[in-house]
C-alpha positions, -999 to +999 in steps of 0.1 A: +194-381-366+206-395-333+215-424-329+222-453-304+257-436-288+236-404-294+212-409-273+234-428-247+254-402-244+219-381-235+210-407-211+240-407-190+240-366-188+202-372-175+212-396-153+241-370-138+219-337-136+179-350-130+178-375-109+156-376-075+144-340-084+110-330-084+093-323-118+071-291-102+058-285-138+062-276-171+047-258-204+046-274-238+044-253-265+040-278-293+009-302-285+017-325-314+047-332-294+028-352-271+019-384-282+005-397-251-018-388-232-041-367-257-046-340-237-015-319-231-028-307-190-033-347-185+001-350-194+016-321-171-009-332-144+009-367-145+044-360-147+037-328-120+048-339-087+070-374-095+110-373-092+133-391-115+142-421-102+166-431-130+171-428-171+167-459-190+174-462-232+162-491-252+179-481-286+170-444-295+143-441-269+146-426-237+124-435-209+125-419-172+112-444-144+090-417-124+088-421-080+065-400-066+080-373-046+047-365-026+014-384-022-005-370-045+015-375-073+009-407-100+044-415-113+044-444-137+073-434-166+082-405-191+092-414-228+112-395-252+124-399-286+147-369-301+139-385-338+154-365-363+168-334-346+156-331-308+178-323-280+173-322-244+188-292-225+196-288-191+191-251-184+183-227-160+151-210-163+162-180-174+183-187-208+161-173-232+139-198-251+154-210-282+121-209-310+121-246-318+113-254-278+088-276-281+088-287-242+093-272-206+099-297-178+102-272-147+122-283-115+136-269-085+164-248-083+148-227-113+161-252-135+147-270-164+145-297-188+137-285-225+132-302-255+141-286-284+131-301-317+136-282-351+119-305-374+093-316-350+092-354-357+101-362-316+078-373-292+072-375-256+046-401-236+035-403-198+029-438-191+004-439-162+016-465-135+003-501-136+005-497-174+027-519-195+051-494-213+050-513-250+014-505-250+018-467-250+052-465-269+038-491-292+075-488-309+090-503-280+075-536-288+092-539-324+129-531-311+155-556-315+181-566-291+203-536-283+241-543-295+253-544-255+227-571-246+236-604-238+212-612-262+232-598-294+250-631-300+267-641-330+243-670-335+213-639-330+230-618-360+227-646-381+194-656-374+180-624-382+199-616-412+193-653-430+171-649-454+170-615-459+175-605-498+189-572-498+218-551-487+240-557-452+232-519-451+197-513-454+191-541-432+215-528-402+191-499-406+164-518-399+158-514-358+140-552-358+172-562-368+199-542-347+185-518-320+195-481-318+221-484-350+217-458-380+232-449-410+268-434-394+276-464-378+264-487-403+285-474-424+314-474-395+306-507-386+308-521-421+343-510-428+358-517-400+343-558-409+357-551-440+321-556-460+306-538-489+276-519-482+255-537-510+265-569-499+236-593-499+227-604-463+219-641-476+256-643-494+274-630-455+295-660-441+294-667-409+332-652-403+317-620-417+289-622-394+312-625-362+336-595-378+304-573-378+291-584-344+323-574-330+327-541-356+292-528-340+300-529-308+335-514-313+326-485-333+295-476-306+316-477-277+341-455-295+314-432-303+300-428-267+335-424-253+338-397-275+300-380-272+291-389-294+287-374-333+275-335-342+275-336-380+240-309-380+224-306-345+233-332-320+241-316-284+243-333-247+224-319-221+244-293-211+245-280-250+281-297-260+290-312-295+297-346-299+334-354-312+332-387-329+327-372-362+364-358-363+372-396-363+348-411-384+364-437-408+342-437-441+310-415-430+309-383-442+344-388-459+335-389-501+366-383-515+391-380-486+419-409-483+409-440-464+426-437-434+439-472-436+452-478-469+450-442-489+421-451-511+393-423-520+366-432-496+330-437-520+295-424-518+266-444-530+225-446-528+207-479-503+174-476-503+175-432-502+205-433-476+243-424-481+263-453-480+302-445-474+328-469-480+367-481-493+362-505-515+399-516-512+391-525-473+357-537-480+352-569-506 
């Protein structure tokens, strides 16, 4: 599943090839893939017409802020969320259409956006203008503050993890808790704080706290820098793999040497997810 460096990594490529072009149409072949509006021409007749003005992410959603290009047009925005295995390509329109397109997105120049989705769980919106974006992509709303907000404090981290009786991993999954983050760089993040995946939240120190704080951040930026991670399906916009996974310290590594100190890196079960971890480095 992407995640946030994922999807930032999506965002930026948007940001470099779509903006200020006209959307002149598009085709969608999967109507379940439209969340909002219902009806799939209502959607095509809203986008049709508006230009990119710019990309925006607020953890693992994408949302387009639409200008209108002509008078006619409605603008307001565009919302995308790639879920489990979606990917926006940048293509020209005459690639040959890969059978899990779900999406066409037609601009000049012959080129288009597609998204391609094989498990079908992602979702688009068009958010008329003059309406509040939370109250179409209701998910919005329940985000927490995104790990490069001014807002993730150490003092915010704490707050939302007092309390809380169960595992420092299952709740880092938890996107009311930490925006955008999933179970790669949970499990990235925790090692490089040095914590055990099972640790109780209500048993973290403050010191801990302020390790992990700093550990998310690292670890994301790392993972953008590199394009982020392809581990099944993840591609940018112009249909590159990620590289981060090549560098990954615990996840996806049972059994291999921890690449600080030697010891066989471990696989257990959180709540149904993979946790990876060295339980030398971690206490």
């Amino acid at each position: 599943m992407p995640e946030l460096p994922e999807v930032e990594t999506v965002r930026r490529g948007l940001n470099q090839l779509t903006l200020n072009r006209e959307i002149t149409g598009g085709d969608v072949l999967l109507d379940r893939t439209i969340a909002h509006p219902f009806s799939v021409g209502e959607f095509i007749h809203g986008i049709k017409g508006s230009a990119i003005a710019t990309w925006h992410r607020r953890g693992k959603y994408l949302l387009a802020e639409l200008t209108p290009s002509s008078p006619s047009s409605a603008n307001g925005w565009l919302g995308v969320h790639l879920r489990m295995t979606g990917q926006l390509l940048w293509l020209h329109r005459d690639e040959p259409l890969h059978k899990h397109t779900r999406v066409r997105l037609f601009f000049g120049d012959e080129q288009e956006l597609r998204f391609v989705d094989q498990r079908t769980f992602g979702q688009m919106w068009w958010v008329p203008p003059n309406v509040v974006v939370e109250t179409i992509i209701t998910g919005l709303g329940k985000l927490a503050a995104d790990p490069f907000s001014p807002e993730f404090t150490v003092d915010y981290l704490a707050q939302k993890l007092q309390n809380r009786h169960r595992p420092i991993k299952t709740a880092l999954l938890d996107q009311s808790v930490v925006a955008g983050l999933g179970n790669i760089y949970a499990d990235e993040a925790l090692f490089k704080s040095g914590i055990l995946p099972e640790t109780l939240c209500t048993n973290l120190e403050r010191s801990q706290i302020e390790r992990l704080r700093i550990a998310i951040i690292q670890v994301l930026e790392a993972s953008i820098a590199a394009g982020g991670t392809t581990f099944s399906n993840f591609l940018n916009v112009k249909g590159v793999n990620g590289n981060y996974g090549g560098v990954a310290l615990v996840y996806n590594r049972t059994g291999e040497p921890c690449r600080v100190c030697g010891n066989l890196i471990q696989r257990i079960k959180l709540g149904g997810r993979s946790s990876h971890f060295c339980s030398q480095c971690q206490q």
